[in-house]
Structure formats: C-alpha cells, structure tokens
Residue, then its C-alpha position, 0 to 999 in steps of 0.5 A: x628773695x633778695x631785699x631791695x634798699x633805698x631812700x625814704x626820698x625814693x619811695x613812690x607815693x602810695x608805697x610801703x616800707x620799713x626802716x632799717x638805718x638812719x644816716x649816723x652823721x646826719x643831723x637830724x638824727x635825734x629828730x629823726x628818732x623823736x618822729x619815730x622813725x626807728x629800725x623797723x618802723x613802717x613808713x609810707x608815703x601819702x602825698x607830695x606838696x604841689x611844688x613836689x618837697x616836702x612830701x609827707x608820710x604816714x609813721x605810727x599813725x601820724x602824718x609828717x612831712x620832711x624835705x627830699x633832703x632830710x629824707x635821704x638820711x633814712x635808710x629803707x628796704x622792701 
C-alpha cells in the first residue's frame, strides 16, 4: 500500500497521523521540535477555533495549537 503524505494543516479534525519531516528552512523548526513534533511522533488533530486557525492538535499527551501557516512545515503520512 502506497503511503499517503500531506500537511499537518491538511489533516481533517478527528484524524490521526505520524510525522516524518519538518520543513528544514522554516523558522519554527526549533520550535516545532521543542512541541515534540519529531520523526515519527503521532499527531491528531482535535478541534478548530470558531474562526477556523488555529487549530489545535493532541502531540504526546498535550494539546497545542498552531496556525495554518506554521503547520505547513510538518510534514505528515498515513
């Protein structure tokens, strides 16, 4: 089965995926990996704010919000 990569900013409320690259130019990217947001990790996304960003996610047991924007620079697959 072929693997299916998109990003974090894609991914639909409810749904579940796992890291496999951040952006190497972004600069969040130091941030990025302070959230946990490393290879591998499981992400899911819990719930939108009513304007629609940020949206928050569930990584490692917490719960962190990020704009659509910031996102963009994780790379995910499923």
């Amino acid at each position: 089965m072929a693997e299916i990569t998109f990003f974090l900013s894609n991914l639909p409320i409810g749904s579940k995926a796992r890291v496999i690259a951040l952006n190497p130019d972004s600069p969040l990217k130091r941030r990025l990996l302070d959230l946990g947001l490393t290879r591998d990790t499981v992400v899911e996304a819990v719930q939108k704010s009513p304007a629609g960003d940020p949206i928050a996610y569930l990584v490692r047991g917490a719960v962190i919000a990020l704009r659509s924007e910031d996102a963009s620079d994780v790379l995910l697959s499923m």
